[in-house]
Each structure stands twice: as C-alpha cells, then as structure tokens.
DRENGU-213957 format. One record per atom (N, C-alpha, C): residue number from 1; residue in one letter; atom name; y, z, x. Coordinates in pm, 1 decimal, padded with zeros to 6 digits. Example, Ala and Ser with C-alpha at 12.3 -4.5 7.8 and 13.67 -1.06 7.14 Angstrom:
! DRENGU-213957
resi  resn  name  north  up  east
1  A  N  -00569.0  00780.0  01319.0
1  A  CA  -00450.0  00780.0  01230.0
1  A  C  -00330.0  00780.0  01320.0
2  S  N  -00225.0  00708.0  01285.0
2  S  CA  -00106.0  00714.0  01367.0
2  S  C  00003.0  00787.0  01290.0
! end
This chain:
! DRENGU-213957
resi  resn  name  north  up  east
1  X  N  -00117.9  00000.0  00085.2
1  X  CA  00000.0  00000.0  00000.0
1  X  C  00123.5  00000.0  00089.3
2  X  N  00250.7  -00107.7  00051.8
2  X  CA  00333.0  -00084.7  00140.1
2  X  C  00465.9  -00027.8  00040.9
3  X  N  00560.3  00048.3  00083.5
3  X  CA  00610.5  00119.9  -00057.7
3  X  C  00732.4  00011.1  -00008.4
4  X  N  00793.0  -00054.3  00105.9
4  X  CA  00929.5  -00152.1  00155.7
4  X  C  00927.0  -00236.6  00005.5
5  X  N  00795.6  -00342.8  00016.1
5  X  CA  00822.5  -00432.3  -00077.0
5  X  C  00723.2  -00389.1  -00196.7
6  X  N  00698.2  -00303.4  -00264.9
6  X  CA  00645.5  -00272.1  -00361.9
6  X  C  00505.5  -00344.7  -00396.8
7  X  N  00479.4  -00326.2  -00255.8
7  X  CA  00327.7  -00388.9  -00264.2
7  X  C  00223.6  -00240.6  -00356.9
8  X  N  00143.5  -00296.0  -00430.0
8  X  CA  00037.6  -00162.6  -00447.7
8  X  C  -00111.7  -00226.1  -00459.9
9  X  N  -00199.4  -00150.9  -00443.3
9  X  CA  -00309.9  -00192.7  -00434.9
9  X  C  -00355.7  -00262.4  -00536.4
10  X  N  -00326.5  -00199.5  -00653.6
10  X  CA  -00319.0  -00262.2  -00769.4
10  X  C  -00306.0  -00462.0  -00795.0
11  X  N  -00248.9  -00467.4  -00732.5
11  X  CA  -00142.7  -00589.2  -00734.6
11  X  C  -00080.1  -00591.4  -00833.5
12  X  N  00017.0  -00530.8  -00853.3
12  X  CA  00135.3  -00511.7  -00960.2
12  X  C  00263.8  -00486.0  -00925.3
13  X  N  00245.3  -00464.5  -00767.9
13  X  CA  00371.1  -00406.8  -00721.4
13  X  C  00524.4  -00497.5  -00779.0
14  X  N  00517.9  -00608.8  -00736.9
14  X  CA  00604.8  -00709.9  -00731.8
14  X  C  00650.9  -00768.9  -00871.6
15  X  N  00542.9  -00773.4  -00951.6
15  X  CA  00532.3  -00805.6  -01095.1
15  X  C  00633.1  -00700.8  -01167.9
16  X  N  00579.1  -00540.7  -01114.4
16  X  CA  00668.7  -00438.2  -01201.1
16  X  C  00816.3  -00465.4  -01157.0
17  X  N  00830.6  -00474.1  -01034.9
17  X  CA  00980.6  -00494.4  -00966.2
17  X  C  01025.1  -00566.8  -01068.2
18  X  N  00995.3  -00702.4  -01038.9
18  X  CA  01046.4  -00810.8  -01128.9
18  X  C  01084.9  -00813.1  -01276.2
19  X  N  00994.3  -00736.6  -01370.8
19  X  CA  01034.5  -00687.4  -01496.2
19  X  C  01118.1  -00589.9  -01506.8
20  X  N  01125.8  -00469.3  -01441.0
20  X  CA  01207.2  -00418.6  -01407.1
20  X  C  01411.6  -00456.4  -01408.0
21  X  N  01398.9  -00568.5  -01288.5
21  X  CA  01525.8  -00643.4  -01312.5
21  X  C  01570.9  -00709.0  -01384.9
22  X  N  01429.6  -00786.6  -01497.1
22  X  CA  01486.3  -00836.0  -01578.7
22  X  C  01544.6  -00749.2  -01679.0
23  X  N  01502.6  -00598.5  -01685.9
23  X  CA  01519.8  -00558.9  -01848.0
23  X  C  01685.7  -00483.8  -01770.8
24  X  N  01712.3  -00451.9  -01635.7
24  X  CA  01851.4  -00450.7  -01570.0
24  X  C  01940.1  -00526.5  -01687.6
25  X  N  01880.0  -00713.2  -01630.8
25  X  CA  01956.4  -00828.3  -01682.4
25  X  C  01992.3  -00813.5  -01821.4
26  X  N  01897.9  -00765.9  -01944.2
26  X  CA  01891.2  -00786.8  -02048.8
26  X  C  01983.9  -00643.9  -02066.3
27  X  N  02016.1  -00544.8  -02008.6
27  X  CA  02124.5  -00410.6  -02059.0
27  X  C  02272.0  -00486.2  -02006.1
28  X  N  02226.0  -00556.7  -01884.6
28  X  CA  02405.3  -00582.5  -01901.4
28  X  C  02486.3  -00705.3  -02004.5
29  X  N  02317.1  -00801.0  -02025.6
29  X  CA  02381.8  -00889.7  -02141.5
29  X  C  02459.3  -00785.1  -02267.7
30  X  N  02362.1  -00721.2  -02326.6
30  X  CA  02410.9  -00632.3  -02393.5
30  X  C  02545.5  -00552.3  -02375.3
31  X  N  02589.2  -00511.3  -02266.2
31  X  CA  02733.6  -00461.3  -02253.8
31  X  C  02842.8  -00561.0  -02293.8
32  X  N  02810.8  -00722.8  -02244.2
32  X  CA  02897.4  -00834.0  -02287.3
32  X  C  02909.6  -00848.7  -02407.1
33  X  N  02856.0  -00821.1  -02539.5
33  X  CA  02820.2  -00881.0  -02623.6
33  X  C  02981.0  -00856.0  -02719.8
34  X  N  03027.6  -00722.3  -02663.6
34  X  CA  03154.7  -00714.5  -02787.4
34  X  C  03272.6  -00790.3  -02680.5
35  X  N  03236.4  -00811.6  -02577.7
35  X  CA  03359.5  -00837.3  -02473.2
35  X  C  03453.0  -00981.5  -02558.3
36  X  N  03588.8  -00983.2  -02621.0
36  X  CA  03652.4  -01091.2  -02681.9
36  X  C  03676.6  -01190.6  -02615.9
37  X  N  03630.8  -01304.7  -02657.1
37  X  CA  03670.9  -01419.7  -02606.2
37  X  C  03773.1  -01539.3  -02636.9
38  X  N  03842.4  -01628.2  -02609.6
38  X  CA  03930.0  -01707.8  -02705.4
38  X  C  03842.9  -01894.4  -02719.2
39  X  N  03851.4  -01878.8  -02803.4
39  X  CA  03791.7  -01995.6  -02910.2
39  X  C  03896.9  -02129.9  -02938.8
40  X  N  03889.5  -02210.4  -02837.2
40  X  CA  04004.8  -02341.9  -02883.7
40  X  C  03921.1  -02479.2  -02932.8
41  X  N  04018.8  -02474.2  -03053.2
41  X  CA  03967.8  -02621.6  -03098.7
41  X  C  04080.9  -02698.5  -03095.8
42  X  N  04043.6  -02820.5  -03058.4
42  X  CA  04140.2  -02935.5  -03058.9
42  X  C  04162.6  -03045.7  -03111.0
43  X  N  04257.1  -03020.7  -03201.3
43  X  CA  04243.9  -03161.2  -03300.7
43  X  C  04277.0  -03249.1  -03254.5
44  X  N  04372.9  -03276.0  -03104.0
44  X  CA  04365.7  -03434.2  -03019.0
44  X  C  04492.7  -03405.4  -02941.2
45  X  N  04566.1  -03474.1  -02907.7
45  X  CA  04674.0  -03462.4  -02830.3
45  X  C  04746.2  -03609.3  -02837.9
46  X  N  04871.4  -03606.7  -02832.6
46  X  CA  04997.7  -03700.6  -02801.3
46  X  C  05085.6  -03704.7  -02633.6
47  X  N  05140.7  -03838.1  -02631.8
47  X  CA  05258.3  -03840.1  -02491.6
47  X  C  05350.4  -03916.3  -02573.6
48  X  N  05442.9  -03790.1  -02560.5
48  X  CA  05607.8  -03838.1  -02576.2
48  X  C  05653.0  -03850.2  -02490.8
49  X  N  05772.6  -03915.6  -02543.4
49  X  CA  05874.2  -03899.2  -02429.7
49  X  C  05986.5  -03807.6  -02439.0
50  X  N  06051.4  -03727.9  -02334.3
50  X  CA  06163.2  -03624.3  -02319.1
50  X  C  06246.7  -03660.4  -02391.8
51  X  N  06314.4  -03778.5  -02477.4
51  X  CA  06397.4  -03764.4  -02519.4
51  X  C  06385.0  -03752.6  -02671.8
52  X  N  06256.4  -03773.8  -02713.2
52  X  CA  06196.7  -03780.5  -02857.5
52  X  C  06161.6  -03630.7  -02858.4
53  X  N  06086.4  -03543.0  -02781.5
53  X  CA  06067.9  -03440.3  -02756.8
53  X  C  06201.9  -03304.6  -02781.1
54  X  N  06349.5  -03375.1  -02723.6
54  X  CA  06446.0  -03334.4  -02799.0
54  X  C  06500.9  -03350.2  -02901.8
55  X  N  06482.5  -03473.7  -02929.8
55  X  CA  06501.1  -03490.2  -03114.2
55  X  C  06453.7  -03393.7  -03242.6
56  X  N  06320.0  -03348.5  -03180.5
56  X  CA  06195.1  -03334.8  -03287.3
56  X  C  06302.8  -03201.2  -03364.1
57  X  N  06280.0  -03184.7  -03486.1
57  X  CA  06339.4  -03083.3  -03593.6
57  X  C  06239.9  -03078.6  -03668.9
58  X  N  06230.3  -02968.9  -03749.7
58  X  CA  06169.2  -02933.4  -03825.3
58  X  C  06154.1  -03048.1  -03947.7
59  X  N  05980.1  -03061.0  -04008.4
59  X  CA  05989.9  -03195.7  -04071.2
59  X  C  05913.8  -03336.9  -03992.7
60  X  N  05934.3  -03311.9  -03839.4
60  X  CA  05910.5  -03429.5  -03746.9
60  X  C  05777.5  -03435.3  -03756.6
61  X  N  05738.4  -03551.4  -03719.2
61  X  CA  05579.1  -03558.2  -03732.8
61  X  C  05508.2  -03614.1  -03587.4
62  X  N  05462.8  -03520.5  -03536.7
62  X  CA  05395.4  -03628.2  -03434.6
62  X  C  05249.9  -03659.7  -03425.7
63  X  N  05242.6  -03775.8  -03424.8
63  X  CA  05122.4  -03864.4  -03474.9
63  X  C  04997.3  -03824.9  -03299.8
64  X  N  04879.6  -03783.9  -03375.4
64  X  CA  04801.7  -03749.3  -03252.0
64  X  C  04684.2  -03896.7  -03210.1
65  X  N  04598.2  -03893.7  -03139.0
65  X  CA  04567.6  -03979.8  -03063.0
65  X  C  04452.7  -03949.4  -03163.2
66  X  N  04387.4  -03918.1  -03239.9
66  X  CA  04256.0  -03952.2  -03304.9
66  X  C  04292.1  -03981.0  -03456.1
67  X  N  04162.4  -03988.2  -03488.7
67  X  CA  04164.7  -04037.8  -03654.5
67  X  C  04115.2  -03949.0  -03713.2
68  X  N  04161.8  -03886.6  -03822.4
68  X  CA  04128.2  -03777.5  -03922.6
68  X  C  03978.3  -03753.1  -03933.9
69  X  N  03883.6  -03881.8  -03928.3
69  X  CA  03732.7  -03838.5  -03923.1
69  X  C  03668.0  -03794.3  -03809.7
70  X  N  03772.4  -03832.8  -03652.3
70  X  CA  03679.8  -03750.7  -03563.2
70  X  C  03675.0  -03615.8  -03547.7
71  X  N  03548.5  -03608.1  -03467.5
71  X  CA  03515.9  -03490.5  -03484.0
71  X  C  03623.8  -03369.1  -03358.9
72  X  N  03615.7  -03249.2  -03406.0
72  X  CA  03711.5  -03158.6  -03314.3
72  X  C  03634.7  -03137.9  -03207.5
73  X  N  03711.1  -03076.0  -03078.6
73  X  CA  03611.0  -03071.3  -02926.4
73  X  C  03669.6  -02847.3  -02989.1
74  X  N  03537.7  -02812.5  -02929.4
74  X  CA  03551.9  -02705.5  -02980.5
74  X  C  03506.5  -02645.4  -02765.6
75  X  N  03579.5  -02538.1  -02747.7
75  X  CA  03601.0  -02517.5  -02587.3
75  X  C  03637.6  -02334.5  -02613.2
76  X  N  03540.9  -02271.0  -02509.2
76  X  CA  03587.8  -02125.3  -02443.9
76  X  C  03611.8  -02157.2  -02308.3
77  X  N  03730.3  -02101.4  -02273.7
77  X  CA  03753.3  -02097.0  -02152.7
77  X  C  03804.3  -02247.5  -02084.7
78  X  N  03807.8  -02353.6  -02193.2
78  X  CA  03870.1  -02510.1  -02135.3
78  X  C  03719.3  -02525.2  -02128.6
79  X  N  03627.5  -02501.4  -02135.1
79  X  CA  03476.5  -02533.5  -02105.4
79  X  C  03433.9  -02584.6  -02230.2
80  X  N  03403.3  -02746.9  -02277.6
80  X  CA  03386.5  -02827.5  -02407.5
80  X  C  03227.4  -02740.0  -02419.2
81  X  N  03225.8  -02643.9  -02564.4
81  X  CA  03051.2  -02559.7  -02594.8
81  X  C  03033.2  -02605.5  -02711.3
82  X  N  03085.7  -02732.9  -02769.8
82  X  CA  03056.0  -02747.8  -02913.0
82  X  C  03173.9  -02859.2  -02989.9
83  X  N  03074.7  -02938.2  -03087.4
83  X  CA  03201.0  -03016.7  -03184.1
83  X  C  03151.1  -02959.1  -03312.9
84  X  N  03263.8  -02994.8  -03360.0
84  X  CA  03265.6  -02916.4  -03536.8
84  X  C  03365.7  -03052.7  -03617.8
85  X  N  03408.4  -03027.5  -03745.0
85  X  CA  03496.5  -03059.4  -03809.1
85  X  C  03543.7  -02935.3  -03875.0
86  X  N  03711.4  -02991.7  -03905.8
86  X  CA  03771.3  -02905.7  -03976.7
86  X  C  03751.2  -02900.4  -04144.0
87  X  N  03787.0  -02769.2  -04179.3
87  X  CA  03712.0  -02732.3  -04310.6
87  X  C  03867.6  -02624.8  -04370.7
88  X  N  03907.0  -02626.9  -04451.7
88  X  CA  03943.2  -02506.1  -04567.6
88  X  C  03872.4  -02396.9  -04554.2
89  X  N  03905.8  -02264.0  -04516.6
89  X  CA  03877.5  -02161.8  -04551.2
89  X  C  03939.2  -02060.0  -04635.0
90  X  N  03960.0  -02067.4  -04755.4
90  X  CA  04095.7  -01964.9  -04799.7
90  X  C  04206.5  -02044.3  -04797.4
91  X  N  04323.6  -01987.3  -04734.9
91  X  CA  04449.3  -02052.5  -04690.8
91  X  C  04486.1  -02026.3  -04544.4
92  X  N  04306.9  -02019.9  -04493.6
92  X  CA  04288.6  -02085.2  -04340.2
92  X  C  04255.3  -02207.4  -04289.1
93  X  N  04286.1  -02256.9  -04199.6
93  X  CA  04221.6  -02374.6  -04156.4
93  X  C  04092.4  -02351.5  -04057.2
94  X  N  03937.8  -02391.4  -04066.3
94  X  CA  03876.9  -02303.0  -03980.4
94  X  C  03791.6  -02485.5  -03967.0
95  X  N  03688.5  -02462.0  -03809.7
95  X  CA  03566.9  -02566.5  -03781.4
95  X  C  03436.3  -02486.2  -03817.0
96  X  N  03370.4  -02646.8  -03889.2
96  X  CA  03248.4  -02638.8  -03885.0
96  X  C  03159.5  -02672.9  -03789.2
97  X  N  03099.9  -02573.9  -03720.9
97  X  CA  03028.8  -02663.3  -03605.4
97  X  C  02962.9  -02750.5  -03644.5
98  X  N  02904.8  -02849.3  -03578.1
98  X  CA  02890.1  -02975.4  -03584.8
98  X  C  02760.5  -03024.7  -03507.7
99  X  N  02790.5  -02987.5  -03367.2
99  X  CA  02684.7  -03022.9  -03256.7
99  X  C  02686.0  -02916.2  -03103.9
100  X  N  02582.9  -02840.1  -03075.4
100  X  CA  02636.0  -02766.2  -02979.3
100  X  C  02604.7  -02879.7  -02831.1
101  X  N  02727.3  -02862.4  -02720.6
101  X  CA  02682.9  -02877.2  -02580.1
101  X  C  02556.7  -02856.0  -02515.6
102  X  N  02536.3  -02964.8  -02446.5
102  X  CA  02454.5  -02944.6  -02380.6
102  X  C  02479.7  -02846.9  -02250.8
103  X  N  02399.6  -02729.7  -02215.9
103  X  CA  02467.7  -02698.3  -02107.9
103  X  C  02463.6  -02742.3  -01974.9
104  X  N  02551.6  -02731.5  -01918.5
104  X  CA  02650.0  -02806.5  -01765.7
104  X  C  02586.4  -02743.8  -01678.1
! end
C-alpha cells in the first residue's frame, strides 16, 4: 500500500480519490447556482451617422438591420448561448427560446 498516491491493496485507491473530487466539483457547482447573471438579447443593430444621431428626438425611428421574423441572438456575458423569438408577456416584452448553442 502506498498512502503518496492512494494506492491500496484493494485497488480502489485512485478510483475513491477520483470520486471524491468529483463530488468537490459537484458542491461548488452548487454554490454557483444563485450567483446573478445578465441575460442580453438582441433584436439587431443599425450605423448612423453623427449627424442623424444628433437630430434623433423623441418619436425618431431607427430602422434596425433585420426583419421582424428573424430570430433574436440571445448572449451571457457577449457569449451567443441561445436564439429565441420575441413574445408578449404581460406588458413585458420577453424571448422564447428557440434553439440552444452549441457549446464553443
């Protein structure tokens, strides 16, 4: 038996280690779980120009780069985790997810 690397006669030494760290892994997922995160969806984006940009008043409309049926890029952290469409909630505007990311 070597007690350095958790050898045992058994042969379990290494096996227990190993479960061991995982159930580590699985208490600190658990500490993350209430940690808040911010949630951006993006209905598309525009380029003006500076001098239209000073014009704009209340009323102004600026026309975005997609079409009402595509779908929204839904992102934590600027990191694209999902598309949805937009939906009515109440007299919220909220996404339906749609399709999750593949992960990167």
């Amino acid at each position: 038996m070597v007690e350095g690397d958790k050898i045992m006669e058994n042969g379990q030494g290494r096996e227990d280690k190993r479960e061991e760290h995982n159930l580590c892994e699985l208490e600190k997922c658990e500490k993350l779980h209430d940690i808040p995160m911010k949630i951006e969806g993006s209905l598309g984006e525009a380029t003006i120009l500076v001098r239209d940009l000073i014009n704009l008043q209340a009323g102004s409309v600026i026309e975005l780069e997609r079409n009402i049926s595509d779908t929204i890029d839904v992102k934590v952290n600027g990191v694209p985790i999902a598309k949805g469409e937009m939906v009515i909630v109440g007299d919220k505007i909220g996404i339906r997810i749609t399709e999750i990311s593949e992960a990167q």
